[in-house]
Backbone as JSON, one array per atom type, in Angstrom:
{
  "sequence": "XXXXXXXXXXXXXXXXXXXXXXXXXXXXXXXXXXXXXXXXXXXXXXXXXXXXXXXXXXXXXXXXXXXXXXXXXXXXXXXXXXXXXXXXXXXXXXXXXXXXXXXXXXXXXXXXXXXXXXXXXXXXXXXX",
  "N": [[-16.57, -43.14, -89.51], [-19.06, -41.37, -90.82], [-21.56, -39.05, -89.79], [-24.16, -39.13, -91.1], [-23.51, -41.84, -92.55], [-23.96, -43.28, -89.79], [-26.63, -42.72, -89.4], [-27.81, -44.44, -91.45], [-27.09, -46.8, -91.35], [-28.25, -47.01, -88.17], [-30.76, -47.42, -88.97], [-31.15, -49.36, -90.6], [-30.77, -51.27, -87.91], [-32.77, -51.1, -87.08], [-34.78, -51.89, -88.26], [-33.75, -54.56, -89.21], [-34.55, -55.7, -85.77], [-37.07, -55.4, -86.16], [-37.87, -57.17, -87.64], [-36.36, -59.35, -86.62], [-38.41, -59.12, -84.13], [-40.84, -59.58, -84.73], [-40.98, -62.03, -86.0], [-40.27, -63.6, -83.62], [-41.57, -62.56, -81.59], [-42.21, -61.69, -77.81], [-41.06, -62.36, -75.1], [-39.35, -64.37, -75.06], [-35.58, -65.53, -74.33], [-32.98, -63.81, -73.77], [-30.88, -64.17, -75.28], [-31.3, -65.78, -77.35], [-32.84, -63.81, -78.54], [-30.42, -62.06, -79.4], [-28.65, -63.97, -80.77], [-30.23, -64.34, -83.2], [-30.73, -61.77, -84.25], [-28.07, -60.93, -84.68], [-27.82, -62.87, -86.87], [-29.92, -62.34, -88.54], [-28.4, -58.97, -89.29], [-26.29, -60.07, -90.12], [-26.99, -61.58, -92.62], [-28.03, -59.06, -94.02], [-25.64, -58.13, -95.03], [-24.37, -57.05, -92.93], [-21.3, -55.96, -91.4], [-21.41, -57.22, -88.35], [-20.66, -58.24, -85.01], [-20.22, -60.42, -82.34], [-20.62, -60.83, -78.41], [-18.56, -58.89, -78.07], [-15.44, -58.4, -76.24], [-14.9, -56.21, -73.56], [-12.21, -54.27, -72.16], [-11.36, -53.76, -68.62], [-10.4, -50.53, -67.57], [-8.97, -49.1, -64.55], [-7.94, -46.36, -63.4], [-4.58, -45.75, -64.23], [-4.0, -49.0, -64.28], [-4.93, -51.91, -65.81], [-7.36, -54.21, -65.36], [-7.88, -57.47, -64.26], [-10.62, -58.31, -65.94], [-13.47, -58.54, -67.62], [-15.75, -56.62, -69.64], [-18.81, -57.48, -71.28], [-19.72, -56.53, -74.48], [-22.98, -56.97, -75.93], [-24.17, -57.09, -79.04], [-21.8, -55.67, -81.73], [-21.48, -53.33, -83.93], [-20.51, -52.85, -87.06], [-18.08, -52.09, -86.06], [-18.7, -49.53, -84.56], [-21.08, -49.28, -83.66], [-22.72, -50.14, -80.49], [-24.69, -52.59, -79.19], [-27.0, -53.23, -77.11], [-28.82, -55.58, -75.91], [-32.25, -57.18, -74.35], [-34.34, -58.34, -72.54], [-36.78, -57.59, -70.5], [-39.33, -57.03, -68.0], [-39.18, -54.12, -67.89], [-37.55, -51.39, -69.02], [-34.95, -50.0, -67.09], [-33.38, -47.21, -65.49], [-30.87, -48.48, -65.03], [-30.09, -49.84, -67.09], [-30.05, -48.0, -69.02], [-27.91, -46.26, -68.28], [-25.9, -48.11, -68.56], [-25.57, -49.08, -71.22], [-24.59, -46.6, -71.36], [-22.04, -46.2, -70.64], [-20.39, -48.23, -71.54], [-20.19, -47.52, -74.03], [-18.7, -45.17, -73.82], [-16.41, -46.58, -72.6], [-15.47, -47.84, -74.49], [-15.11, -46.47, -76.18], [-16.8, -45.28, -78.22], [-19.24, -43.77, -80.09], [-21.86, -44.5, -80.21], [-25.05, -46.24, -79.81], [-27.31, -48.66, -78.96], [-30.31, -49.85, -76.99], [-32.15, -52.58, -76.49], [-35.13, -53.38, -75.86], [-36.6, -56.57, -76.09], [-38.6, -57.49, -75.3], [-41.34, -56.92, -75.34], [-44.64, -55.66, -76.57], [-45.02, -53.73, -78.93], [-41.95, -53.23, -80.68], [-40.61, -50.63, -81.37], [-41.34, -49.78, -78.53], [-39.36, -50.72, -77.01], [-37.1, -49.93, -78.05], [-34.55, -48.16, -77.77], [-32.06, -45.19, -78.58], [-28.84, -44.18, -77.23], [-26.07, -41.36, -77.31], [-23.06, -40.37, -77.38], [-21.24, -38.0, -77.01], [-22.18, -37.57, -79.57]],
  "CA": [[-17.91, -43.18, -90.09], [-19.76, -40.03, -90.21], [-22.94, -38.96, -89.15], [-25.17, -40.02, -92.46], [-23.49, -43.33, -92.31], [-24.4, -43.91, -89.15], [-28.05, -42.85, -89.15], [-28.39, -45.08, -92.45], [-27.05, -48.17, -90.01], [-29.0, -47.22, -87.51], [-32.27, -47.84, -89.3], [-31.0, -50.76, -90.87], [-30.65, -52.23, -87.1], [-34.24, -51.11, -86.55], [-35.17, -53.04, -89.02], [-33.74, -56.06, -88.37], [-34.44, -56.08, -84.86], [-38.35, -55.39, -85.78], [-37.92, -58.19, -88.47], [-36.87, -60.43, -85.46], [-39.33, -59.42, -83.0], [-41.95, -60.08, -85.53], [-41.05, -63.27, -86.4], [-40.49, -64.67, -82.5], [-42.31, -62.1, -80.4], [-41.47, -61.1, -76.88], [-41.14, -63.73, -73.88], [-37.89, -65.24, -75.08], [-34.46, -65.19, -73.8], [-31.82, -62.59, -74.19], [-29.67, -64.93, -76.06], [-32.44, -66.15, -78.31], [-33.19, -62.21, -79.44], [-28.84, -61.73, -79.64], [-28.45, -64.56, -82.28], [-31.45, -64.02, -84.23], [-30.6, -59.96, -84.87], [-26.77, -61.31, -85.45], [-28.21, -63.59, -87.97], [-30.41, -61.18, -89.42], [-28.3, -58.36, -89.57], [-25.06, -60.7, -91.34], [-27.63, -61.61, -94.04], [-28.22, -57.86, -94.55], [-24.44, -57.93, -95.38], [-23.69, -55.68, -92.02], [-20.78, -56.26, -90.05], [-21.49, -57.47, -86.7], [-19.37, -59.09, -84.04], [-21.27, -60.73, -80.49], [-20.25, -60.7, -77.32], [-17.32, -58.56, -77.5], [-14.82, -57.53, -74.69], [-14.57, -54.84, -72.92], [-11.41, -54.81, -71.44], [-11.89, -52.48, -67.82], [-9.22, -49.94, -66.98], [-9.05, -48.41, -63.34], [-7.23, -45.13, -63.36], [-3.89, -46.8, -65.37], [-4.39, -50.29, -64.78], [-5.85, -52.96, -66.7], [-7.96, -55.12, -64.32], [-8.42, -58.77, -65.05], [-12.07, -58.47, -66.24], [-13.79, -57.69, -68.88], [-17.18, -56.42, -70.22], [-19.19, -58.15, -72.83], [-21.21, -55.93, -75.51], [-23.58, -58.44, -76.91], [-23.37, -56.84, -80.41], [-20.93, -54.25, -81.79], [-22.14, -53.21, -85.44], [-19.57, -52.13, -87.71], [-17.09, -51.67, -85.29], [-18.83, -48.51, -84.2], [-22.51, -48.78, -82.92], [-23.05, -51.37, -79.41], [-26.11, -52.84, -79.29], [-27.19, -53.98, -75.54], [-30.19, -56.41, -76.23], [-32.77, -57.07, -72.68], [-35.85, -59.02, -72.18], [-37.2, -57.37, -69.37], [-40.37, -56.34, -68.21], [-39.6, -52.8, -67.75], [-35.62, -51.16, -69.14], [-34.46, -49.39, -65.67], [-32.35, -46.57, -65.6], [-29.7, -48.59, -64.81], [-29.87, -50.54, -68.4], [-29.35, -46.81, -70.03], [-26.77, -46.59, -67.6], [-24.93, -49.64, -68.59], [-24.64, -48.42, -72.35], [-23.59, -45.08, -71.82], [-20.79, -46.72, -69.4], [-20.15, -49.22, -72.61], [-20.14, -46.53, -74.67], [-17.16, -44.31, -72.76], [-15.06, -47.37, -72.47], [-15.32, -48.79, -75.37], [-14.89, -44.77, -77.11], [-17.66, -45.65, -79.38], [-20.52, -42.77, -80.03], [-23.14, -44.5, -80.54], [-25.43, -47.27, -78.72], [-28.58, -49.03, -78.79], [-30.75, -50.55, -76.07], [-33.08, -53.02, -77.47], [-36.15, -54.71, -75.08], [-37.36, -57.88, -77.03], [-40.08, -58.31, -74.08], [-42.21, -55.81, -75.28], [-45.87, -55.93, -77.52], [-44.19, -53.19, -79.87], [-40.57, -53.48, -80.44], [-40.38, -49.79, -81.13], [-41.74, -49.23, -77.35], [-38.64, -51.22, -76.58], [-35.39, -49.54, -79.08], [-33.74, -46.61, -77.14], [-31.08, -44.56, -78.72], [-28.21, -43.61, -76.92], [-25.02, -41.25, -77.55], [-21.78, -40.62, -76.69], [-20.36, -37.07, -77.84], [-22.52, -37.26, -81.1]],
  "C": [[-18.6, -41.85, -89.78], [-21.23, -40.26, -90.19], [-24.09, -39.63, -90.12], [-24.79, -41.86, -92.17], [-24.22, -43.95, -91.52], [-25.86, -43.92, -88.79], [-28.64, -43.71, -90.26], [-28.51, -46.09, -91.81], [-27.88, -47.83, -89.34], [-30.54, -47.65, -88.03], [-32.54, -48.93, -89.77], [-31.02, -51.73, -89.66], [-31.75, -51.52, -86.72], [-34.74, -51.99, -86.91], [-35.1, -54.22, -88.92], [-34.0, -56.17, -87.54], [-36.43, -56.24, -84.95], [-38.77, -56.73, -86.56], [-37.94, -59.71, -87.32], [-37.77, -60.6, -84.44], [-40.86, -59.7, -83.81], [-42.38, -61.59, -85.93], [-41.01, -64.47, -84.85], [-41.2, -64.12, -81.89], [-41.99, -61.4, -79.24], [-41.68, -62.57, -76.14], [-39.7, -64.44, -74.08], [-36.98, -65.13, -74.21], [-33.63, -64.26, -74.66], [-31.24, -62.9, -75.26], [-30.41, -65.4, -76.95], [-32.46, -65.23, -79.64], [-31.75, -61.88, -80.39], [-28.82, -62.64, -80.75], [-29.29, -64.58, -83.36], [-31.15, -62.76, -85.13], [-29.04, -60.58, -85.31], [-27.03, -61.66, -87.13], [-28.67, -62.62, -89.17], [-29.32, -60.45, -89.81], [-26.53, -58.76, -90.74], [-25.84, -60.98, -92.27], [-28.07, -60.33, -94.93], [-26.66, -57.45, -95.41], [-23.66, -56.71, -94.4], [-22.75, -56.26, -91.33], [-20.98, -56.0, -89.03], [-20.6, -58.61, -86.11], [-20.88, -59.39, -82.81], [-20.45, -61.48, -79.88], [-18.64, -60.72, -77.52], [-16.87, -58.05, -76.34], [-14.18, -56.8, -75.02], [-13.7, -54.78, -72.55], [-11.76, -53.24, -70.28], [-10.33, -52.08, -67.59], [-9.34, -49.18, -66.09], [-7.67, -47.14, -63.57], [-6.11, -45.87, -64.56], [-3.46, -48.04, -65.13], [-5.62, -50.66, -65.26], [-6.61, -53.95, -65.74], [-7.95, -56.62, -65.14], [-9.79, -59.07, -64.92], [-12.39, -57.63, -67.31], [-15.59, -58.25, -69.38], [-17.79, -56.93, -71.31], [-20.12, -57.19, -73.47], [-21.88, -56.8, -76.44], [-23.58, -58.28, -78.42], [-22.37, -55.74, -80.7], [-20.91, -54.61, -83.48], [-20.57, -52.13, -86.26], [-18.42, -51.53, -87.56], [-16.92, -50.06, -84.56], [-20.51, -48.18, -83.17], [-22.56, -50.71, -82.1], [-24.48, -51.08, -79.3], [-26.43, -53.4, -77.75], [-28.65, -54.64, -75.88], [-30.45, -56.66, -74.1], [-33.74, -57.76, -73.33], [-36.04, -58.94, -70.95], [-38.26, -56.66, -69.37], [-40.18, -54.79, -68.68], [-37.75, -52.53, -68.51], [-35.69, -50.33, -67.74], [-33.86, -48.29, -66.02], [-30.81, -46.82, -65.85], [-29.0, -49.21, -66.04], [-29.14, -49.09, -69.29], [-27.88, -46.54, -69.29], [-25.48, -47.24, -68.35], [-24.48, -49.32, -70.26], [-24.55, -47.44, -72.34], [-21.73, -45.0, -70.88], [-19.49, -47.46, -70.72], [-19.57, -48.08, -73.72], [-18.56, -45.35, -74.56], [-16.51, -45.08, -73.02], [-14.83, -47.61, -73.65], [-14.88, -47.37, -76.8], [-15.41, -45.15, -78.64], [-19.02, -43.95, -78.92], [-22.24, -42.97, -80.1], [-23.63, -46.06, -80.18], [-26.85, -47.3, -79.15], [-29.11, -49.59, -77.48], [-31.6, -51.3, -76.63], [-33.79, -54.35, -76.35], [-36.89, -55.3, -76.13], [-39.08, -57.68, -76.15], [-40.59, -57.0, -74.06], [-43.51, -55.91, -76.65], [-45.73, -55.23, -78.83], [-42.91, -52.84, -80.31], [-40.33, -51.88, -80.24], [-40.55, -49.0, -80.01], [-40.02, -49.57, -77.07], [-36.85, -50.52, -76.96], [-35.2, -48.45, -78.67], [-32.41, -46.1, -77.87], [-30.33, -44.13, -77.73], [-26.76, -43.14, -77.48], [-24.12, -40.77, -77.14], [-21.14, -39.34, -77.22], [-20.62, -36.81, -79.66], [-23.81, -36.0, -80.99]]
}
């Protein structure tokens, strides 16, 4: 997918995500916000997947564990959804970690629990 593509998607999962925080708000649960934007963004006609794994690899083994990315859009942009007061460092963290493993370029962060969603939608990328 090149670069146009993916900044067309990306606005399309603005959209939906402002479509859902419009329609429930903030205060919910994580998992509330995650099937709602699913919902949404399969009626847009986008492929999305939720809660895929990660599988972890330590130097060259495979560990038995594995990471969940709550969405993964098109088989190229992870979405990390939060309802938390504040995002941390450690949330940007966590998808640029997601991001590496998963040798995807491109990432969202997305706090529901916020009065303007767009306070809440962080870009992150990966070698783009």
């Amino acid at each position: 997918m090149n670069s146009k593509e993916l900044d067309m998607l990306s606005k399309q999962i603005l959209d939906a995500s402002i479509e859902v925080h419009k329609n429930l708000g903030p205060g919910l649960l994580e998992s509330v916000y995650e099937v709602c934007l699913y919902k949404e963004l399969r009626n847009r006609n986008i492929f999305v997947q939720r809660q895929v794994t990660l599988p972890v690899k330590y130097k060259t083994e495979m560990l038995n564990l594995d990471f969940r990315i709550d969405l993964l859009v098109a088989e190229e942009i992870i979405i990390e959804l939060k309802a938390v007061d504040t995002l941390l460092p450690v949330h940007e963290a966590q998808i640029i970690t997601y991001l590496r493993l998963a040798d995807k370029r491109l990432g969202f962060i997305i706090n529901f629990n916020v009065p303007k969603l767009i306070d809440g939608f962080k870009r992150k990328v990966n070698n783009f």
